[in-house]
N, C-alpha and C positions, 0 to 999 in steps of 0.2 A: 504493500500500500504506500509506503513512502517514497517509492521510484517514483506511481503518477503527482505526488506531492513537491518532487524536485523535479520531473521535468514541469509542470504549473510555476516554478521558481525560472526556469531558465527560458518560459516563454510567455513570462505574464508583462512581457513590454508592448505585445499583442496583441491587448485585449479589447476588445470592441468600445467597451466602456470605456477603459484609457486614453483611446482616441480619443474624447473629446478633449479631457482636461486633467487625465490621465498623467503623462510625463511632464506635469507643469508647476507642480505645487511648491514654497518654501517655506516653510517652518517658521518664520520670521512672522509676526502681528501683518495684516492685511496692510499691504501700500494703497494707499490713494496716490492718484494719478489725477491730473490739470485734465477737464477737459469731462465729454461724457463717454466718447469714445477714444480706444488706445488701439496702438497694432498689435498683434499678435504676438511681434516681437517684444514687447514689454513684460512678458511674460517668462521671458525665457531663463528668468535669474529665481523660480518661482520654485518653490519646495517641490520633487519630484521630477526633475529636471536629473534624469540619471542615466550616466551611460549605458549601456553604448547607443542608446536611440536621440537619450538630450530628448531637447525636445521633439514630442511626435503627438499632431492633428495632422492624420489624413485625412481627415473627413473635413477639413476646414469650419470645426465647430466655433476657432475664438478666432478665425479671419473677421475684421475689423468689429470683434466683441469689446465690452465695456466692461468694468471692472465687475458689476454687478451680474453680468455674463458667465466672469470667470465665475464666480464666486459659488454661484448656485448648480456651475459643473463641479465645483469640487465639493460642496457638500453632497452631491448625491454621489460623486463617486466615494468619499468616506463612507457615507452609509452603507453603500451597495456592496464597498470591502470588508466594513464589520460583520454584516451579517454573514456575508460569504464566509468568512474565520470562525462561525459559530458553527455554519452549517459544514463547513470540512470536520471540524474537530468531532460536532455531533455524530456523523457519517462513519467515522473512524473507531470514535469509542463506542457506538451499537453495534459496528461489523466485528470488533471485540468482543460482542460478547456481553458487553457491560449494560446491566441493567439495576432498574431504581425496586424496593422489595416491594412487596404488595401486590394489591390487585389495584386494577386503573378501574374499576367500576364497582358496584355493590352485587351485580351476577357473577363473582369470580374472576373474571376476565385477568390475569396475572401478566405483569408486565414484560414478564417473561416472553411469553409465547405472543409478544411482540415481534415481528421481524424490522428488519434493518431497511432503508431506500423506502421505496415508491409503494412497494407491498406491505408497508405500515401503514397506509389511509386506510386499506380495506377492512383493515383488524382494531384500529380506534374508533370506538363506537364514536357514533353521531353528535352525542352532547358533549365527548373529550374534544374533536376538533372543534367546537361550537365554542369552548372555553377556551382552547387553545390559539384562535382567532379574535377571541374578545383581549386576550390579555396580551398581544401583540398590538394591535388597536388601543388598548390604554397607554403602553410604551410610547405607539409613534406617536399619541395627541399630549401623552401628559408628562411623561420622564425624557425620552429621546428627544430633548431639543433644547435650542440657546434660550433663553427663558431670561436670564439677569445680564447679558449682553457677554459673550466670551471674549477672549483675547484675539482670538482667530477661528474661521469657520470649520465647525465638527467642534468646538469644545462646548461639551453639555456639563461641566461640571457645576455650574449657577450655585458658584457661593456654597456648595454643599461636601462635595467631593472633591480630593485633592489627590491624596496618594503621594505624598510631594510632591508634586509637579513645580512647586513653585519654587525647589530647594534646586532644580539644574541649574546648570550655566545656561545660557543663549546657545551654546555650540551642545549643549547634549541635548536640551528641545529642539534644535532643530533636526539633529539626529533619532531622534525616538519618532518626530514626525513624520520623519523620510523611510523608517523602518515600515511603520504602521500603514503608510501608504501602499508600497509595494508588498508588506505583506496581504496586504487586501485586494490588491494586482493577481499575486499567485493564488490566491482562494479563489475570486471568482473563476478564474480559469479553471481552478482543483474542482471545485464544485460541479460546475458546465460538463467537466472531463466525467464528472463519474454518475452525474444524472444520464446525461448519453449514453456512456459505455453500459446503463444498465437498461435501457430501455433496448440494445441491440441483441442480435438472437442469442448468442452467448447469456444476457443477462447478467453477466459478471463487470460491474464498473472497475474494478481491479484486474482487468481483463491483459493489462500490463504487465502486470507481473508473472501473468501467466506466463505470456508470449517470452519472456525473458527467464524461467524455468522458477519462478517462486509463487506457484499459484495461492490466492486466497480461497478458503470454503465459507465463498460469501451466500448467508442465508441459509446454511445448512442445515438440515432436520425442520424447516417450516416448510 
């Protein structure tokens, strides 16, 4: 499973979502810029600006975009990173094996005899996704968002949460935001790569490993 994990690292400069605003970001507090519109090339000194592609819009998303342009492509590419690093990691630790004790219902239903991927809707009764869609929906209206004004866009921390963050240098935030980008770079790809690889007749999104002699027994005995 870690092969399709690092090639998702060596090809997440890639990524469709990236194109827009993708290899553009820098860690630094948001620049304001004279003017309502900027070129493209104003961007290029912008957290996420990383070899070997630097910067890359093929899709000419921030040709003669404004700052407010950029801004609202890079928060949804943060977002579209985090969750993707939730859904790789989630993917990895069910294909594992790993589950929560109990039953997910009051008729027994055991979390157990949950399977892993896409073959987990058919098996979470009705009112579990029902909750499990509500409580994503309360995240993106009421926790997931700049609320008290952040330092730079993607910081939901609003006066509550810190974690030191405010104990770096300038050179290690802007390093941990360059981290955080492209690891969300590599996940969406990781993600994309194994929702695919499972809908295909094999059904094995680790179907990689296979091909390279380390097969995974993904979903075995459901």
């Amino acid at each position: 499973m870690w092969i399709l994990i690092t090639a998702a690292f060596l090809f997440m400069g890639t990524h469709p979502s990236a194109a827009c605003a993708s290899f553009i970001s820098n860690s630094k507090p948001v620049r304001h810029f004279s003017g309502s519109v900027v070129l493209s090339e104003s961007f290029e000194g912008e957290i996420g600006v990383t070899a070997p592609l630097g910067f890359f819009d093929p899709l000419g998303m921030l040709k003669g975009a404004d700052l407010e342009r950029f801004n609202r492509l890079r928060y949804v590419e943060l977002k579209h990173g985090r969750i993707s690093m939730l859904a790789v990691l989630g993917h990895i630790v069910t294909t594992g094996g790993v589950r929560l004790p109990g039953s997910i219902d009051f008729s027994g239903t055991s979390f157990e005899s949950i399977p892993a991927g896409f073959a987990a809707l058919s098996k979470i009764p009705i009112a579990g996704l029902a909750q499990i869609i509500a409580f994503i929906g309360f995240l993106e209206l009421s926790v997931m968002k700049d609320i008290t004004g952040g330092e730079f866009v993607g910081d939901f921390r609003n006066e509550a949460i810190d974690f030191g963050w405010d104990v770096f240098t300038p050179e290690e935030q802007e390093r941990k935001r360059t981290i955080e980008l492209n690891q969300g770079r590599a996940a969406m790809m990781g993600i994309l790569g194994l929702m695919v690889h499972e809908q295909l007749p094999s059904h094995d999104p680790y179907m990689i490993n296979g091909l390279l002699g380390y097969p995974i027994d993904f979903n075995t005995g459901f």
